[in-house]
C-alpha positions as CSV (number, residue, x, y, z in Angstrom):
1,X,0.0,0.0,0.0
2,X,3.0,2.6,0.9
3,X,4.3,1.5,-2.3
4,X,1.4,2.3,-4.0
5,X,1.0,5.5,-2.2
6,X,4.4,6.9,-3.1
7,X,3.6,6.2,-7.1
8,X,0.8,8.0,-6.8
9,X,2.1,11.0,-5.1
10,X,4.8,11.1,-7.4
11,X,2.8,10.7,-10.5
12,X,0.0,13.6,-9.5
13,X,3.0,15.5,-9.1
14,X,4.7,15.4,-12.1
15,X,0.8,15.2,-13.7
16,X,0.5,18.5,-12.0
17,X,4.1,20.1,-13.1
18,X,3.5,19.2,-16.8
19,X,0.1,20.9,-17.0
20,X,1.2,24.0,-15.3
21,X,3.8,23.7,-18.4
22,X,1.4,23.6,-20.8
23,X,-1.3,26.1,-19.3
24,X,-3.9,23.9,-20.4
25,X,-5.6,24.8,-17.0
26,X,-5.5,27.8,-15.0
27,X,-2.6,27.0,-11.9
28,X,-5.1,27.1,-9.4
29,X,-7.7,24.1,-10.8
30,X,-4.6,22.3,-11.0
31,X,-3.2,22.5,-7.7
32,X,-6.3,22.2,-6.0
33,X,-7.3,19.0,-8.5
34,X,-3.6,17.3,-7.7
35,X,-4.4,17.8,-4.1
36,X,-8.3,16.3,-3.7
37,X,-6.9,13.4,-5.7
38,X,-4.5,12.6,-3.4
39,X,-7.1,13.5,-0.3
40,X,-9.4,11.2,-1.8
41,X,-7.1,8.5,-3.0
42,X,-6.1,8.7,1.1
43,X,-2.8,9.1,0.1
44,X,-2.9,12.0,2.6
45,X,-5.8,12.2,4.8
46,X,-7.7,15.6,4.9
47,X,-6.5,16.0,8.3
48,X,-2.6,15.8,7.3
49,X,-3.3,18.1,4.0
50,X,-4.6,21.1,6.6
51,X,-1.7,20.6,9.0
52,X,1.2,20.7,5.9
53,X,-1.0,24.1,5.0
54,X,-0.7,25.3,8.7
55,X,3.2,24.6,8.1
56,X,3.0,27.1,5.8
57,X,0.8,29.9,8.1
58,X,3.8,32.1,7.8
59,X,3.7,32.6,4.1
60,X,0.3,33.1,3.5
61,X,-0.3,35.2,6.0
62,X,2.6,37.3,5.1
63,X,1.5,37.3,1.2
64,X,-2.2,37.9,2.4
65,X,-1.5,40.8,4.6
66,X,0.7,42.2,2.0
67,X,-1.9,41.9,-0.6
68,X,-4.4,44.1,1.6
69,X,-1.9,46.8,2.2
70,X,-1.1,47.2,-1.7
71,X,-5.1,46.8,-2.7
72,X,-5.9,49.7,0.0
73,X,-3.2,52.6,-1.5
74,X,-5.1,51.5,-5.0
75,X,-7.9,54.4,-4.8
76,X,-4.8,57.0,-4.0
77,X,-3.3,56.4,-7.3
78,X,0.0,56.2,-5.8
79,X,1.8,53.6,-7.7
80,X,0.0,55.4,-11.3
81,X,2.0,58.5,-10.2
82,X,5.2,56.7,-9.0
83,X,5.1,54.8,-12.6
84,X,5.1,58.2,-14.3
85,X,7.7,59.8,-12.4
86,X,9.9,56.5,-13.1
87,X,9.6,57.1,-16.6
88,X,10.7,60.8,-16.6
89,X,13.5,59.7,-14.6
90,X,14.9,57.3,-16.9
91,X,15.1,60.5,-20.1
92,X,13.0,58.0,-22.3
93,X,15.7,55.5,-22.9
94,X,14.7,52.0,-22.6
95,X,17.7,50.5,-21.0
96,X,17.9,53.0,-17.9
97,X,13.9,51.8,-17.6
98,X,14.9,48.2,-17.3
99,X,18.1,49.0,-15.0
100,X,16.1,51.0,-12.6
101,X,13.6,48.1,-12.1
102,X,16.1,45.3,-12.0
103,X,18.2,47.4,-9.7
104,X,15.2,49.4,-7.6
105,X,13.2,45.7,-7.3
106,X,17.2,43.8,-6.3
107,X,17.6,46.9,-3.5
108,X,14.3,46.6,-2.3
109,X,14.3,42.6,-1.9
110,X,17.7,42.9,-0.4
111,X,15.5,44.7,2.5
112,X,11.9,42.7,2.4
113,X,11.4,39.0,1.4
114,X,11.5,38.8,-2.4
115,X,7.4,38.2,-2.5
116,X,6.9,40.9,-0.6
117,X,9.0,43.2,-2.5
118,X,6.6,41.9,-6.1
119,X,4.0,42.8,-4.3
120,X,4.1,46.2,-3.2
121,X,6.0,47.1,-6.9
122,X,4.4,45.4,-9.4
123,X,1.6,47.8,-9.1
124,X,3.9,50.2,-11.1
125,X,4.4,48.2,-13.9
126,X,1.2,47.7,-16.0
127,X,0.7,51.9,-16.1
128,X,4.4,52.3,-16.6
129,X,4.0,49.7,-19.7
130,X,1.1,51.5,-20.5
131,X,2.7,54.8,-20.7
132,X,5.9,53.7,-23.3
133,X,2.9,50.9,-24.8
134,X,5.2,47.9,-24.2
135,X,3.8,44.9,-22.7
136,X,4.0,44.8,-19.3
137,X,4.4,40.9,-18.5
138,X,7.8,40.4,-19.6
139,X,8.6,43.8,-16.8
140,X,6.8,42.0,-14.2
141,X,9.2,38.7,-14.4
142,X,11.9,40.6,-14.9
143,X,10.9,41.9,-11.5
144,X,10.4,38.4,-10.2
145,X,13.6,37.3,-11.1
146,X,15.3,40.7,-10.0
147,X,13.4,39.9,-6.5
148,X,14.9,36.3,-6.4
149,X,18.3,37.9,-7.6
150,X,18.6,40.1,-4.7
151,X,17.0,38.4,-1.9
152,X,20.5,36.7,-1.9
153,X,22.0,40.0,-0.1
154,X,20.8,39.3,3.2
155,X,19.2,36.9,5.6
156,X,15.7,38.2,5.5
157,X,15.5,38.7,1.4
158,X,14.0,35.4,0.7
159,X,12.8,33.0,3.0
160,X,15.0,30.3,1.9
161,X,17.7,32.5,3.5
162,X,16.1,32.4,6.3
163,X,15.2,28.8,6.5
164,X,19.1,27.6,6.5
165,X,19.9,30.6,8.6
166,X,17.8,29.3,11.3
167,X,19.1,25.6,10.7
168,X,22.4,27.2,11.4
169,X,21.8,29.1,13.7
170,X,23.4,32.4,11.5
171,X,22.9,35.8,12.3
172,X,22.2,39.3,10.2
173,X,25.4,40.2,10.4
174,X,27.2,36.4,10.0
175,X,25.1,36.1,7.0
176,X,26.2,39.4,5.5
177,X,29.7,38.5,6.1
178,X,29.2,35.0,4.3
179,X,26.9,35.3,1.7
180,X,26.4,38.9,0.8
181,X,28.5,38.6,-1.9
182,X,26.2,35.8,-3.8
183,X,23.4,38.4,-4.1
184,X,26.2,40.8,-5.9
185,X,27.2,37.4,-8.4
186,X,23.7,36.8,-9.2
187,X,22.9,40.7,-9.6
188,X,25.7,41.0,-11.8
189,X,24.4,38.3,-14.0
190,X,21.0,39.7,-14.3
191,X,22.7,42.9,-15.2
192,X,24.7,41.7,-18.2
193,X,21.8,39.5,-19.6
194,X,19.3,42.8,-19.9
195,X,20.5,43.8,-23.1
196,X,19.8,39.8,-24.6
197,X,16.5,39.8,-22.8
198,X,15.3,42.6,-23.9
199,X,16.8,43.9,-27.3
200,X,13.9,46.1,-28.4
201,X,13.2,48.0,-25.4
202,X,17.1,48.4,-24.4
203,X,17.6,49.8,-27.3
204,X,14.4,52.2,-27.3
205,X,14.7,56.0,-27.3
206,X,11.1,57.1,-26.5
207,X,12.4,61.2,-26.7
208,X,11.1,63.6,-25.1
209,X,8.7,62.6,-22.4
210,X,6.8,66.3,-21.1
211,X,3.8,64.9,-22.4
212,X,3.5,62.3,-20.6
213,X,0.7,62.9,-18.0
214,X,1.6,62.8,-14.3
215,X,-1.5,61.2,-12.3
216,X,-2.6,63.5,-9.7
217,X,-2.5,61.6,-6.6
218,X,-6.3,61.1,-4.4
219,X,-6.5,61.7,-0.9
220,X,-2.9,63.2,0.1
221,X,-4.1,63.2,3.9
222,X,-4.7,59.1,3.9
223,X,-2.0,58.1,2.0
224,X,0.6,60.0,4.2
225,X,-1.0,58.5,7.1
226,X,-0.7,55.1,4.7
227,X,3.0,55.6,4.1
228,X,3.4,56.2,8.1
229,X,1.5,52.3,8.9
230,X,3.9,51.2,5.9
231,X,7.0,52.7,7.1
232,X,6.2,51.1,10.7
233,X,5.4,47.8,8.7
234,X,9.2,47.7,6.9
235,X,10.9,48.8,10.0
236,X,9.1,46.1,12.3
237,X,10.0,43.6,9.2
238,X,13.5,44.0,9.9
239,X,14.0,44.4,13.4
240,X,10.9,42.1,14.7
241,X,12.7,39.5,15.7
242,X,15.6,40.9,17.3
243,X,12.6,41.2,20.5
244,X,12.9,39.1,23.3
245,X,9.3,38.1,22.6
246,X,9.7,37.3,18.7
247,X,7.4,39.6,16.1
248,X,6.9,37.7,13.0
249,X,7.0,39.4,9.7
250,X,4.0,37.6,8.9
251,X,2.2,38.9,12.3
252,X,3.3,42.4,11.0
253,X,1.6,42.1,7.6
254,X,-1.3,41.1,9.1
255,X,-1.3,44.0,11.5
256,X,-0.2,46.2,8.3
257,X,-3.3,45.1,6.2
258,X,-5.6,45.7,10.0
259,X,-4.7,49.5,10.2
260,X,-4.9,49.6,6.0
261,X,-8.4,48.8,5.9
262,X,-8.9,50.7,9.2
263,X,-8.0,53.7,7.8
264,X,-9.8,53.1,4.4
265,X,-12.8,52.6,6.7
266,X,-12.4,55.5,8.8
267,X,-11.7,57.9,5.7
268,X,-14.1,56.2,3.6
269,X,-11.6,56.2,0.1
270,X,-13.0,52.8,-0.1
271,X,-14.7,49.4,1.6
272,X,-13.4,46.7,3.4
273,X,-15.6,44.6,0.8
274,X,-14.2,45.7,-1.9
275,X,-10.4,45.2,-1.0
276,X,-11.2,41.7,0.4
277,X,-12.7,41.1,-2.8
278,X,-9.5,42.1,-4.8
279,X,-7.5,40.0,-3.1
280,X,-5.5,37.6,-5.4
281,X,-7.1,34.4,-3.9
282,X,-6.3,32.2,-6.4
283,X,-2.0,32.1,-6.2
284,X,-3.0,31.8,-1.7
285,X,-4.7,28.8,-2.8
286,X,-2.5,27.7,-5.3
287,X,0.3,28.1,-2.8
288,X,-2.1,25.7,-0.2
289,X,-2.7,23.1,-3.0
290,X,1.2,22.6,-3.4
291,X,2.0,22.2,0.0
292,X,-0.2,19.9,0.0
293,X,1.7,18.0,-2.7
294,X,4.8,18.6,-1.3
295,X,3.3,17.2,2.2
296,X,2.5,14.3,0.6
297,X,6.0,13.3,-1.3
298,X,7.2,13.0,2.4
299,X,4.4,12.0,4.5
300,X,5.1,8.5,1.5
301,X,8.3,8.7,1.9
302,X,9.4,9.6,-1.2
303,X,12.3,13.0,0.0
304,X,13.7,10.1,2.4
305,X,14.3,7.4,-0.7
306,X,15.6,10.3,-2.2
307,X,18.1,11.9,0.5
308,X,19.3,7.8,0.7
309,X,19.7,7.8,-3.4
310,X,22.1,11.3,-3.1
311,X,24.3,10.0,0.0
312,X,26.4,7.9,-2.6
313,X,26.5,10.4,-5.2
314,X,27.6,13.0,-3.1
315,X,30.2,11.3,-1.2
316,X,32.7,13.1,1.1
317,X,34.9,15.4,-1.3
318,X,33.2,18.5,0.1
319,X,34.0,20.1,-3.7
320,X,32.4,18.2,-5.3
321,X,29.6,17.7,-3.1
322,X,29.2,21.4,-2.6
323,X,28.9,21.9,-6.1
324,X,26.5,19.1,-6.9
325,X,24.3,20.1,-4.6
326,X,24.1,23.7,-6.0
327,X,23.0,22.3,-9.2
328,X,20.7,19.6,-8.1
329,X,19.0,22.1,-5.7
330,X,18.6,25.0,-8.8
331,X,17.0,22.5,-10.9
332,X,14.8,21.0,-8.5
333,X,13.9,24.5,-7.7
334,X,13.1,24.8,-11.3
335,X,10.2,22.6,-11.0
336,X,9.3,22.4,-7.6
337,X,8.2,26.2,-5.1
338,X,11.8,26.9,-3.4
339,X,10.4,27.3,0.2
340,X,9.2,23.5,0.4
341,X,11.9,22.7,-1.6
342,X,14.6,24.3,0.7
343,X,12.8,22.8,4.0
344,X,13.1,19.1,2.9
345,X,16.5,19.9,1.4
346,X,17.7,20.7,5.0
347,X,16.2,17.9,6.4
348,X,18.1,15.8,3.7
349,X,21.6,17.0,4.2
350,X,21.3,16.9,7.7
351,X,20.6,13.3,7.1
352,X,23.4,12.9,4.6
353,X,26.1,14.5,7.1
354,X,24.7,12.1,9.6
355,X,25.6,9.4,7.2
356,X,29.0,10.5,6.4
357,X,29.7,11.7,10.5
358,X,30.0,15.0,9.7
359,X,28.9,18.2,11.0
360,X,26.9,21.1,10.1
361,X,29.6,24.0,11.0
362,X,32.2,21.6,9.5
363,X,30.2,21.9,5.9
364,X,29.0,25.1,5.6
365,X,29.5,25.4,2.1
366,X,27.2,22.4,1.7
367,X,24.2,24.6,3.0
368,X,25.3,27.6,1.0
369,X,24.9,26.1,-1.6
370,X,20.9,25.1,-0.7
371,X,20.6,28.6,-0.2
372,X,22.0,29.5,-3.5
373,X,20.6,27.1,-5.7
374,X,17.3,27.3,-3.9
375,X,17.1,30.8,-4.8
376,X,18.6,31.6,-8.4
377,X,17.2,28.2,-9.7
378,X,13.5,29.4,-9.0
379,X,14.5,32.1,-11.3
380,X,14.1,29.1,-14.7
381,X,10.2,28.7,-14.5
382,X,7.2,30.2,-13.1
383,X,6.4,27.8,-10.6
384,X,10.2,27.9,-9.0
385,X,9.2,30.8,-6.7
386,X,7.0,32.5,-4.3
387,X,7.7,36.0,-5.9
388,X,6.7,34.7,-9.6
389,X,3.4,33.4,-8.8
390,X,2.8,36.6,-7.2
391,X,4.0,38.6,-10.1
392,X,2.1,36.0,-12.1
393,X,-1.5,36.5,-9.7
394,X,-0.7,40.9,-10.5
395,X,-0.7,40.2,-14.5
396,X,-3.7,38.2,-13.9
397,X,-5.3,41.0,-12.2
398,X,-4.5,43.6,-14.8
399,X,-5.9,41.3,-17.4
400,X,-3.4,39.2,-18.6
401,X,-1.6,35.7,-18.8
402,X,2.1,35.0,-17.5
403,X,2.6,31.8,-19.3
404,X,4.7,28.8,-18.5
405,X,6.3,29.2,-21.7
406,X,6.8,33.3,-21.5
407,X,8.2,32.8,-18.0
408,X,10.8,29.9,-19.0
409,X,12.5,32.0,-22.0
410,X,13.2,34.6,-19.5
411,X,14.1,33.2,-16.8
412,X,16.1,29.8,-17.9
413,X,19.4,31.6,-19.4
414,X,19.5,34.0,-16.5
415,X,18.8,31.1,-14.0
416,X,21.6,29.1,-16.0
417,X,24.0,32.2,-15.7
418,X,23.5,32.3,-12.2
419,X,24.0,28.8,-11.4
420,X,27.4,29.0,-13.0
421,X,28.5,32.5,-11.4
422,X,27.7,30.5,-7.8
423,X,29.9,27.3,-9.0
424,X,32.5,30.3,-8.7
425,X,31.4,32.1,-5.5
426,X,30.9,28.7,-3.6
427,X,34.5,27.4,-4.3
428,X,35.9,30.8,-2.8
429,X,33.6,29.3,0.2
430,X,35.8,25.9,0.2
């Protein structure tokens, strides 16, 4: 029966990976199909499915809270008056456009987990696309990846970061020292590959730009008050859990999105109905349904067979295990969300290091090289991390598709770039 069980879970896996690459069915209806199948197959019991979402409280409620917070400035016109002042800034050339959101979004994530930095700037995009009539999909997974990119930085830019940081026991500042300079490999990478990415608009001169309208923002008073509960939110983001009593980011979010919808109350710019209602529901729920899948590879099993089946091919020549791990976490990354990813990943090295007697402080590289390939290699496809199926939930909101397809074409060669640039930063590590 466990036998049976595990083929199952791997099949509606892969069943559910190959029809999110052809989008033959919106992401959602697949997820939430590949999940019931295995809830009614009793593969994983309804029970178990709710407790591997409750795992993942932290993320939703972080991406949830987020969510509000952006939805609530929306009546303001804040991020329509930000996107024009953007485009005056770059003079109307196309490359400085794309270098101030590669390098704005890789700053930004660098500060706030890479999810949370999609969310609150991918508003700008569609009207700054709309503005220099480009389309504005291929800017929002540039932003995606540029999120990814620059999560790297420091500990609390992506929660994969965080996930081995807390395995390890690492600090802000120990991470900084270690593996600050992997954000400025994969940045670097990004940087290069604009011009190849994006050869039309690089290239583009759009002239003089005084005619371009600058949105008059709504409601000054509220949104200062806004940017005040915002400017709390980051700041509480950052330091929260330096308390002796730990505040979560995700506990701040939700507070965020409570005093957002407070003051849109209060100040009647708009109704808590209506921004509940414009919440992107279907990537929370997506991100439920693959937990759910994810719970279910190792509630059978399966991530233990397969931290067993790596033991021999990694061996004990830290080099080359170091280095094979980097690659076989990016492409599993590829194909499977990073933050479950990275969490069984953990749990299998520490297995493996138990197998081979060593320790984790002894084979650091080993889980810098989880954190590396766990981030960069969600860069490859749509599905490989949180911050694209947010910017992939925005697109869908402002009318439009972010493809499996459009995603990969993007993302793979920068993805591939990376990989190699941290085959070089991880030796320096050895």
């Amino acid at each position: 029966m466990e036998n049976w069980h595990s083929a199952l879970s791997v099949g509606v896996f892969v069943s559910v990976l190959v029809l999110l690459m052809t989008d033959w069915l919106h992401m959602t209806i697949v997820g939430l199909l590949g999940a019931l199948i295995l809830i009614f197959s009793n593969v994983i019991s309804l029970a178990e499915a709710m407790e591997y979402v409750g795992r993942s409280h932290t993320t939703l409620a972080l991406f949830f809270g987020v969510m509000v917070m952006v939805r609530a400035f929306e009546p303001t016109k804040v991020f329509e008056y930000l996107a024009a002042q953007m485009i005056r800034l770059s003079g109307g050339k196309g490359k400085y456009i794309l270098l101030g959101i590669a390098l704005g979004t890789g700053l930004f994530s660098s500060l706030l987990p890479n999810a949370t930095t999609v969310l609150l700037l991918a508003p700008l995009l569609p009207p700054l696309a709309e503005i220099i009539e480009v389309d504005f999909v291929p800017l929002l997974i540039l932003m995606a990846i540029a999120a990814n990119s620059g999560g790297l930085f420091t500990l609390i830019g992506d929660p994969v970061n965080f996930i081995v940081g807390d395995a390890l026991d690492l600090t802000f500042v120990k991470y900084l020292q270690q593996m600050a300079g992997s954000g400025l490999f994969s940045m670097l990478v990004l940087l290069v590959a604009l011009r190849f990415l994006f050869p039309v608009l690089w290239q583009a001169d759009l002239g003089s730009l005084d005619h371009v309208p600058v949105p008059q923002i709504n409601h000054p008073r509220t949104l200062a008050i806004g940017v005040v509960i915002v400017f709390f939110v980051l700041v509480f983001f950052t330091i929260g859990d330096m308390f002796s009593v730990r505040i979560s980011p995700a506990s701040v979010a939700l507070l965020g999105a409570t005093l957002c919808m407070l003051l849109s109350h209060l100040t009647k710019i708009d109704t808590v109905s209506h921004i509940l209602r414009d919440v992107d529901w279907s990537t929370l729920i997506f991100f439920m349904s693959f937990f759910v899948l994810i719970g279910s590879l190792e509630e059978t099993g399966v991530i233990a067979q397969v931290a067993q089946f790596l033991t021999p091919i990694l061996g004990q020549n830290q080099l080359l295990a170091t280095l094979s791990l980097l690659w076989i976490t990016g492409s599993l990354s590829s194909l499977v969300p990073n933050i479950p990813l990275v969490v069984a990943m953990v749990s299998l090295l520490n297995q493996y290091l138990v197998h081979i007697g060593g320790t984790p402080e002894a084979h650091l590289p080993l889980f810098y090289a989880v954190i590396f390939g766990g981030t960069v290699g969600g860069n490859a496809t749509l599905v490989g991390a949180s911050a694209n199926l947010v910017a992939a939930g925005v697109a869908e909101q402002h009318g439009r598709s972010m493809s499996f397809g459009k995603f990969l074409r993007l993302g793979l060669p920068v993805a591939l770039g990376q990989l190699l640039a941290g085959s070089l930063f991880l030796v320096t590590k050895l």
